[in-house]
C-alpha positions in Angstrom: 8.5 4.2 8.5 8.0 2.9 5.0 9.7 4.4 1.9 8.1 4.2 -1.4 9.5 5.9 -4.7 6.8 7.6 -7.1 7.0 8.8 -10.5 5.3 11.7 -11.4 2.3 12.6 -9.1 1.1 9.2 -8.5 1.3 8.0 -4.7 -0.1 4.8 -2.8 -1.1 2.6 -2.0 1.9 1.2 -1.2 2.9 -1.8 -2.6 2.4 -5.5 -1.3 5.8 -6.0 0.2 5.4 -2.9 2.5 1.5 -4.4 3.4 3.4 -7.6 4.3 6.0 -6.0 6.5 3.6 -3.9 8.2 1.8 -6.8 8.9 4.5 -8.8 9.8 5.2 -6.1 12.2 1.9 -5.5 13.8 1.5 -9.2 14.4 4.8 -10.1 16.1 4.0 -6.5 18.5 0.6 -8.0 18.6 2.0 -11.7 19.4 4.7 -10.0 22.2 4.5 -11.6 25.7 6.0 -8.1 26.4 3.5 -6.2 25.3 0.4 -8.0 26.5 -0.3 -5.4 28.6 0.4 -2.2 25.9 -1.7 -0.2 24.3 -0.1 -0.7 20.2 -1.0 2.8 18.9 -1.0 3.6 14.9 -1.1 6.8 13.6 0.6 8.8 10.7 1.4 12.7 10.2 -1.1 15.3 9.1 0.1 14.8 5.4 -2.9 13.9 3.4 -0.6 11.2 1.4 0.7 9.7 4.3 -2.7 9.8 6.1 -4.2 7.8 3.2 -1.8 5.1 3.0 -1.4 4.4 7.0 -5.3 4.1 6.4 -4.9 1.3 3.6 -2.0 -0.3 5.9 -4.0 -0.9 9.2 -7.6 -1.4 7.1 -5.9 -3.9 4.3 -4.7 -5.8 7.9 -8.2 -6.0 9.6 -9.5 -7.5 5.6 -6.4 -10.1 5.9 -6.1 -10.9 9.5 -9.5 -10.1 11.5 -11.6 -11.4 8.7 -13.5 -8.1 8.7 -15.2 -7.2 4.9 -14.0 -4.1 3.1 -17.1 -2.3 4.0 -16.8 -2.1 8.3 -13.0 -1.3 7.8 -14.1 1.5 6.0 -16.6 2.5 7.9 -14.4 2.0 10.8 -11.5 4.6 9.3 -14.0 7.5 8.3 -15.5 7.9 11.6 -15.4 10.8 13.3 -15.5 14.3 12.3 -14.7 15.7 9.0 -12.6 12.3 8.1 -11.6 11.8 4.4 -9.0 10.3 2.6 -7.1 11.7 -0.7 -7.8 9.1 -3.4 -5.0 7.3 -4.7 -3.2 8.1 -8.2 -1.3 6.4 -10.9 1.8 7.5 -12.6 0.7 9.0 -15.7 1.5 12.4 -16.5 -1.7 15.0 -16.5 -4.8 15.1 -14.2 -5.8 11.6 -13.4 -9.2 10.7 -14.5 -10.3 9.0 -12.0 -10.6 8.1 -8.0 -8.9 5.0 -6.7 -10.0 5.1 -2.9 -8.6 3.2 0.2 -12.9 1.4 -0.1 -11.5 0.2 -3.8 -8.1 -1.3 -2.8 -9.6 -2.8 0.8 -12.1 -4.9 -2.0 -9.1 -5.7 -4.4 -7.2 -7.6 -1.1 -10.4 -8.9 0.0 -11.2 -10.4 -3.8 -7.5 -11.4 -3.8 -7.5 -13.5 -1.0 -11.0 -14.9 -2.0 -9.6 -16.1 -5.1 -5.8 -16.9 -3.8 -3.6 -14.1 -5.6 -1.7 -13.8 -2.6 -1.3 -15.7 0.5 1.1 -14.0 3.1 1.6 -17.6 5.0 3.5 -18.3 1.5 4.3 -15.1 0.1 7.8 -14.1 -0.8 8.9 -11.0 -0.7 12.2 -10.7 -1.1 11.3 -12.7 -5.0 8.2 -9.8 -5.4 11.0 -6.7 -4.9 13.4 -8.1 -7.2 10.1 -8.1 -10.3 9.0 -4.6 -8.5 12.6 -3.4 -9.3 12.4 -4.3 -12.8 8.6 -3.3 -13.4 9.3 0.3 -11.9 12.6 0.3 -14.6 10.3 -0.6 -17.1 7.8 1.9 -16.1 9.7 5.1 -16.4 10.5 4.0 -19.8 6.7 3.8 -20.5 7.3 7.9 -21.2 8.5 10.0 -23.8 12.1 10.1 -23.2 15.7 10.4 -25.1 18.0 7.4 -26.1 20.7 8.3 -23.8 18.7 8.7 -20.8 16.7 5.4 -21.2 19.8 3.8 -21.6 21.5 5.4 -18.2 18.1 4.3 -16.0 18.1 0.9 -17.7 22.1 0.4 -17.0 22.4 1.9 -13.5 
């Protein structure tokens, strides 16, 4: 299960220290003498939200791991019938003006690692929490908001 915290109606994809313990995961299951033999299964709810970002989670690993290109992962996840994904938002406030698809974010990992941005082999994550905890601070005082209660989120 992975926990993320939104803002306002933004949601996924989820950030890169939840792709790296997903990944970390999947490859130690995937790396078990004990489960040599097991079927590893993934799979999400029915929730649209959560149905998009389990999406991003196991295509984002085929990009980083199985060398596949944004494209055949894609391809890959909509197969079937009647598959679709919700589009990913941002945190502003108002209808978001434009779609940010799991296709989008597999080519931002893929152009990543092309051009080292990140490299899980080196990547630490318990350093990249500690900024996300002061960018999301900072972000909620991105809005409109009183003296007092910017104050009380940027103290607690």
């Amino acid at each position: 299960k992975w926990l993320a915290i939104f803002f306002y109606a933004d949601f996924g994809p989820l950030n890169l220290a939840m792709l790296y313990r997903y990944c970390c995961k999947l490859n130690k299951k995937l790396k078990s003498f004990t489960l040599s033999r097991k079927r590893i299964i993934h799979y999400t709810s029915y929730d649209q939200r959560k149905r998009a970002n389990a999406a991003f989670l196991i295509g984002a690993y085929a990009v980083i791991y199985l060398k596949r290109t944004p494209e055949e992962v894609y391809r890959a996840l909509i197969s079937g019938t009647n598959v679709s994904y919700l589009p990913f938002r941002d945190a502003a406030f108002g209808n978001c003006t434009y779609d940010l698809t799991i296709l989008d974010c597999l080519q931002g990992i893929r152009k990543a690692l092309q051009h080292g941005f990140f490299d899980f082999e080196n990547f630490d994550v318990e350093e990249y929490e500690h900024y996300e905890v002061i960018l999301s601070t900072l972000q909620k005082c991105t809005s409109p908001t009183s003296a007092s209660t910017m104050s009380q989120m940027l103290c607690d």
